[in-house]
N, C-alpha and C positions, 0 to 999 in steps of 0.2 A: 662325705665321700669326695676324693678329688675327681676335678672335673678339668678338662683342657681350658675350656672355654671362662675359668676364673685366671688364667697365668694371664700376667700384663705384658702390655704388646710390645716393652722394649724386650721380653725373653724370647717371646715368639720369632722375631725377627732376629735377634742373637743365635735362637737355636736354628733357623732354616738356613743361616746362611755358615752352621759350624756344621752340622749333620751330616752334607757331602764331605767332606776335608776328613770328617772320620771315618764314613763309610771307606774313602778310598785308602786311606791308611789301613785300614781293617783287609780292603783288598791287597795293597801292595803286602802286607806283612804275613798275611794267612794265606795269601794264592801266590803272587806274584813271586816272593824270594824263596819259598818251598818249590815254584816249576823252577827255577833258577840251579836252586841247587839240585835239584834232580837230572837238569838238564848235564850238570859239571859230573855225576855221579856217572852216569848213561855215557857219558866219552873217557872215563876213565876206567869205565868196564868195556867198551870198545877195545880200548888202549891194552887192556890185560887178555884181551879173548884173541887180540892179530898177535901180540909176545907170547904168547901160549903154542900158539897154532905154529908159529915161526922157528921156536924152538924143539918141538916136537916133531918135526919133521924128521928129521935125522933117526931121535928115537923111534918112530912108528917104520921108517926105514929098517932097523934094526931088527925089529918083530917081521917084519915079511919077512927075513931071511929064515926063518922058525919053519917056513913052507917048504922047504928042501929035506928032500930025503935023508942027505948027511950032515943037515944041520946039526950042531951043537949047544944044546939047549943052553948048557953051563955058561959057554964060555960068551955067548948072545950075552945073556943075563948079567954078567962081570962089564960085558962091553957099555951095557946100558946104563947102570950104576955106573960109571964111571964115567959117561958123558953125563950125566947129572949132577954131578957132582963138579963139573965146569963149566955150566949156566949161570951159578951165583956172579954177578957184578961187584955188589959190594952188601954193606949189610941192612941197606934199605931194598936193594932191588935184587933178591935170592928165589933159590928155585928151592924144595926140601921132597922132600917122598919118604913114603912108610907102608907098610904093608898093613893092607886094613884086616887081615884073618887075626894078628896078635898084637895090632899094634906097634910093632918093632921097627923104631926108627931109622933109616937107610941111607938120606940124605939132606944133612940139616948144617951150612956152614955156619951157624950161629951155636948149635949144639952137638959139637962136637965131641963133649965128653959122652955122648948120650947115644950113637950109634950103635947101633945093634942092640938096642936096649928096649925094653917095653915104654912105650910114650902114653901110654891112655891115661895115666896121673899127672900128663903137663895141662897146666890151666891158664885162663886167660886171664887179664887183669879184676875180673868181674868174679872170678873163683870161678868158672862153667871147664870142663873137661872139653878142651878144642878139638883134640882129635878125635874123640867118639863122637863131638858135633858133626868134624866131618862127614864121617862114618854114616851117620844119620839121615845128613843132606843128601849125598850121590844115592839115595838108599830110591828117593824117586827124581834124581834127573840128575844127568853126566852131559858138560862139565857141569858144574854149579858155583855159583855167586854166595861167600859170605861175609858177615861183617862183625866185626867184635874190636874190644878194646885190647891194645897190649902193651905191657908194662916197658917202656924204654929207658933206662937207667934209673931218673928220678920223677921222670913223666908220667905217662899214661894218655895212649895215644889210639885212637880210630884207625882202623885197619880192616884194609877189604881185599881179600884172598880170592883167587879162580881154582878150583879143585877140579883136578881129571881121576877118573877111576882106569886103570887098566888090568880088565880082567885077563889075561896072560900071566903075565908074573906077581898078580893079585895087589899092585902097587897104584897108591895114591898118590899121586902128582900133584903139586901143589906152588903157586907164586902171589904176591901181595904188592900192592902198595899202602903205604900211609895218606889219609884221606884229612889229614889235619887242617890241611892250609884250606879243604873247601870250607869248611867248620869258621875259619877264621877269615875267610871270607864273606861267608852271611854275615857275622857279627859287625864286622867294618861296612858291611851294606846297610845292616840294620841302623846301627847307627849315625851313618850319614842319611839316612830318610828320616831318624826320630828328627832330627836336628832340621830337616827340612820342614818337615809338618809343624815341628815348634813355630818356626820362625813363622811361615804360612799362614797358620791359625793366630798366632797372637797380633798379624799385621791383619787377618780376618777378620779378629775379634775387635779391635780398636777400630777400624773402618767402619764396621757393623754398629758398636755401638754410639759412635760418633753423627752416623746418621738416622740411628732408631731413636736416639735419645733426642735428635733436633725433631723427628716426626711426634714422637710423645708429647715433648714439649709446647711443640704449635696443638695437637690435641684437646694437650689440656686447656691451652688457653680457650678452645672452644668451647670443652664443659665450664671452664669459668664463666663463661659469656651466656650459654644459657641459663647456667644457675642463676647470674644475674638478672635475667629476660624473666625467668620462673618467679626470680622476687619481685617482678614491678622493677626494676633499674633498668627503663628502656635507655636513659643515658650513656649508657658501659657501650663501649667500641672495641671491635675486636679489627687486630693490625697485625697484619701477613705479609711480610716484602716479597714471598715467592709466588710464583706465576706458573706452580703445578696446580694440582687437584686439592690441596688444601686450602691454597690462596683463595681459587678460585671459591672453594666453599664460604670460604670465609667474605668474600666479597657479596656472596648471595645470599650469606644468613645478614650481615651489613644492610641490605638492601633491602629486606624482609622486616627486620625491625625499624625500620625507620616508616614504610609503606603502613605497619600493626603500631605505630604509635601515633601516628596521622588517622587512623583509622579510630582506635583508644579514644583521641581527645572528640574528634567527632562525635562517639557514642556518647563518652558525659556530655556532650552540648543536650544532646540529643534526650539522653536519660534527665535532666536536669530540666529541659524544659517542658521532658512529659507528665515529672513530675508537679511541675508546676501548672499544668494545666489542669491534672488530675485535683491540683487542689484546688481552683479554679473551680471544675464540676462540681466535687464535694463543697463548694459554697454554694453555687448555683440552684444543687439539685435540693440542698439545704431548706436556703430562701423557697424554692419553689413547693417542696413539701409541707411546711412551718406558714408561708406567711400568704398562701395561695390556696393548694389543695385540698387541706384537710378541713379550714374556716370555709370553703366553699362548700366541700363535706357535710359539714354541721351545720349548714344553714340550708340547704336542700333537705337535708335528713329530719330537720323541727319543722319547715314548712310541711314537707309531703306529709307529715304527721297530722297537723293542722288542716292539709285537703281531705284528709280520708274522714276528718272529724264532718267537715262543709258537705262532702258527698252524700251523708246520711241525712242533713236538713233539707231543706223548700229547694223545688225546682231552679230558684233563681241563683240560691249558693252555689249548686251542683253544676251548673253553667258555667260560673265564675270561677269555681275549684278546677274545673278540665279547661276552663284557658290559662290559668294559671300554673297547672299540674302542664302545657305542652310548651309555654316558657321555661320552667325547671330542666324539661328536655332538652331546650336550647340550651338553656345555660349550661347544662352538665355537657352536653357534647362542644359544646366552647373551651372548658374546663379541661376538658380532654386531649381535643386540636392544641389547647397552647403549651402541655405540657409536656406532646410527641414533641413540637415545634423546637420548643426546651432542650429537649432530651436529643433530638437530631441534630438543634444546633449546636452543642456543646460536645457530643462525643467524637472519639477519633473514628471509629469505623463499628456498625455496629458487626456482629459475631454469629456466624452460626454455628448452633451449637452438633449438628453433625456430623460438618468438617474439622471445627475443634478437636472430638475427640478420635474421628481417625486420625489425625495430625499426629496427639500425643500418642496414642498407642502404636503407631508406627516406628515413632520416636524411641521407645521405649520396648520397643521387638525383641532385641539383644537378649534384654537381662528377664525380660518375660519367657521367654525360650527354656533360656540357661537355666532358671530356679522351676523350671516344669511347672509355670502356671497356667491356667486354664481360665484366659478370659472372655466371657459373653458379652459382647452388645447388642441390648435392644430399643429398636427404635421402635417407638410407640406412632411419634407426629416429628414426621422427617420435613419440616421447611421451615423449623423456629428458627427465630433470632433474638437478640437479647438487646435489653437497653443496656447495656455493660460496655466498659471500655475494652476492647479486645487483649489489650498487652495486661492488664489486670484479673480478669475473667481465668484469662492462660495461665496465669501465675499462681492462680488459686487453684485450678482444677488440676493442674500442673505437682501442686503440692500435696495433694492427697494422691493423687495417684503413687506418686513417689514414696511415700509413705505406706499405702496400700502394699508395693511391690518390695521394698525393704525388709518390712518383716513379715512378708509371706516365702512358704517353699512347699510345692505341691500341695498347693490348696487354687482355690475355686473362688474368681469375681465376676459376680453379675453388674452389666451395669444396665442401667433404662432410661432413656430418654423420650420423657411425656408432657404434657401440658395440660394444667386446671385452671378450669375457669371457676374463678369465684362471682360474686355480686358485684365488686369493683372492677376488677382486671382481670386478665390472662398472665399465667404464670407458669413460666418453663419448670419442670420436675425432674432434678438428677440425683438418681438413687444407685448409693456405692452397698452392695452387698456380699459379702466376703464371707465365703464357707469353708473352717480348715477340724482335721481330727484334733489338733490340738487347741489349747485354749490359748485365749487370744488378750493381748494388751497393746494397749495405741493412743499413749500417752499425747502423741503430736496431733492425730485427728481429733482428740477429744478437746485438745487447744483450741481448735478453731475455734469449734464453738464456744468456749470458755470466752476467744476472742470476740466473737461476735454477742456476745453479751458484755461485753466489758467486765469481766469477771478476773483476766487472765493478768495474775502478778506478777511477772514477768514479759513487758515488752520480746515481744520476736525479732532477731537482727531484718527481717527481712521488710521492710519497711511497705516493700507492694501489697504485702499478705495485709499491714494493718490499715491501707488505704482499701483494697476490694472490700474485706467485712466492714468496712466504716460505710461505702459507700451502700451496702448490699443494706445495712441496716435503716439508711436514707430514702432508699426507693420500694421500704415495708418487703425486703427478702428477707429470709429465714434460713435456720441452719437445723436442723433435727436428730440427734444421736441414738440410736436403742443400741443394747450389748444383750444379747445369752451367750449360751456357755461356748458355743463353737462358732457366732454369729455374730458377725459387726456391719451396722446397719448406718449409715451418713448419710443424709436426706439433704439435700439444697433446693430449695424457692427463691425464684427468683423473676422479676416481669419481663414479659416478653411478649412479641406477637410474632404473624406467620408472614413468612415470604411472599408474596403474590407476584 
């Protein structure tokens, strides 16, 4: 379907600035030269209504004498016909009469073989019967206005008559002129305005397009400047000699990329050295898991094995098993301190996980709204925090949510946020649970875990996503998957303690 809003803005601006020039052409030629000529038609029935009146005098003279007792009706009648018949001028400007009961022509200097004769078969040039036309018009108004064509030698000519009825001698009076030259007038008017409006509009249209196509032009060069900005070519300059409103744009979008690529290199400093920190922890956290934790682990876990054996002998073992079972104590809360210590000193900030997820789900409002999801959070123990890098942790939970809301539409997520305490540690529990009528596939969630076992054949572009599960595998978290039919189920563990 066409639409205004696809036409390119050199037509736009060709058509606003052609539109008037035709509207008023439309005026001067449909209003203007029709009141024109009407005005020329209106003074030349003027013209024939005062020659009517002027000539008539005499004659309607002649009829009052009809009021006398010894008038002579005969001889009135011959008087009248006989000044009518010395009106005629010449043979454009004639007077003629006929008797409208039979038709019978009385006084006609151009038809002169024709007097006294029945006239109702003489015809205009159009073939119409003129004089029963007359006959027709005075029928509702004396005098009366008519107009018709008549044949002049080899012409054919516009002609507009005054017709008087006089009921006395039952005679139709009648006088005309030829109307030609106003005819021939419009056309010489007409054509000297086509001629104007040509000129007008083609000096409109070159102007017009002269400066639509220099605004185009600088335009485009702006969409080339962002298409370039769109591809990474913060290099590309855009260059405006004018010092209107595109310049000026142009000078602020100038100013704008240059402020986003100072900002750009920044972020790589930035990104580059977090990731090298991160690698940095994943060594860290490494060595301290491997060559710390867990052999202190296994060596408390064989000894306390060894007290409980000493517990059940002689008074004097069971003495020495419980000072030695409240060293194990120390040791293990040593064990502990150095590993928050670790863990505190090496991360960038640690995270809580309650703020996290309102963050993201505020984040993510829009298109939660728009696809009629229905998300639940609940918090079980609202003051954890995580031993997690924040910008990592976010990119993880970040990703599933993402995924979560991608291929869901009017369906149903719970989420819960809880903590288990096992034998060794506290561990934060975030469980994604997802209810839809239809069935369900989630080929990218089930990655994760795929990643987090190292299962996953396909490296992820996303390099942060394989640094959180590398890490999260480091500090003994977990990832947990269940599917039924309508039901998808994404479990994370992860260590953590509480805020105080």
């Amino acid at each position: 379907m066409f639409k205004a809003r696809n036409i390119p803005i050199i037509f736009k601006l060709l058509s606003l600035s052609l539109l008037p020039i035709f509207f008023i052409y439309l005026l001067y030629n449909f209003y203007y030269i029709p009141l024109y000529e009407k005005n020329i038609l209106e003074d030349k029935k003027e013209y024939l209504q005062n020659l009517m009146s002027y000539k008539l005098e005499y004659y309607k003279l002649l009829l009052s004498k009809l009021n006398k007792s010894d008038a002579d009706t005969n001889l009135i009648k011959s008087s009248a016909i006989e000044y009518l018949s010395t009106l005629s001028l010449n043979k454009n400007k004639y007077f003629f009469a006929f008797n409208y009961q039979d038709t019978t022509l009385i006084v006609h200097p151009l038809r002169t073989e024709l007097i006294n004769k029945k006239a109702y078969n003489i015809k205009d040039a159009d073939g119409n019967n003129i004089y029963l036309r007359f006959i027709e018009e005075l029928k509702t108004k004396n005098p009366a206005f008519i107009t018709y064509n008549q044949k002049v030698e080899h012409n054919i000519l516009p002609k507009m008559s005054l017709i008087y009825k006089d009921t006395v001698f039952k005679f139709i009076i009648g006088t005309g002129i030829y109307i030609d030259d106003v005819e021939h007038k419009m056309q010489i008017l007409r054509r000297k305005a086509n001629s104007l409006f040509f000129i007008l509009t083609s000096l409109t249209f070159l102007l017009t397009y002269i400066i639509a196509k220099n605004i185009t032009n600088r335009i485009q060069r702006i969409l080339e400047f962002a298409e370039n900005i769109n591809n990474k070519n913060f290099n590309y300059q855009l260059f405006d000699e004018y010092n209107d409103e595109l310049g000026k744009l142009s000078l602020i979008l100038n100013s704008m990329v240059q402020k986003l690529k100072k900002s750009i290199s920044i972020i790589e400093q930035e990104k580059e050295l977090a990731l090298q920190r991160n690698k940095i922890k994943l060594y860290l956290l490494t060595s301290l898991s491997e060559n710390f934790k867990l052999p202190l682990l296994k060596l408390l876990g064989l000894l306390t094995y060894d007290i409980q054996i000493m517990k059940n002998s002689n008074p004097i073992l069971k003495t020495t098993a419980t000072l030695i079972n409240n060293l194990f104590i120390q040791i293990e809360q040593i064990s502990q301190t150095l590993e928050l210590n670790e863990l505190q000193k090496y991360k960038f900030q640690d995270i809580s996980l309650t703020e996290l997820f309102h963050k993201l789900l505020s984040k993510h409002s829009s298109i939660i709204a728009t696809r009629n999801i229905q998300v639940s959070l609940k918090i079980i123990k609202e003051r954890i925090k995580l031993y997690f890098d924040e910008y990592l942790i976010t990119e993880l939970i970040d990703f599933i949510l993402i995924n979560y809301i991608n291929y869901s539409f009017d369906t149903k997520i719970n989420i819960t946020l809880d903590a288990l305490k096992t034998s060794e540690d506290l561990k934060a529990h975030i469980k994604f649970e997802l209810i839809s009528d239809n069935e369900i596939n989630y080929t990218s969630l089930k990655g994760i875990k795929d990643l987090y076992y190292q299962s996953l054949i396909q490296t992820p572009e996303n390099e942060n996503l394989i640094l959180a599960t590398e890490l999260m595998r480091k500090i003994n978290g977990n990832i947990i998957v269940q599917e039924q039919q309508n039901i998808f189920i994404l479990e994370i563990i992860i260590p953590c303690y509480f805020m105080i």
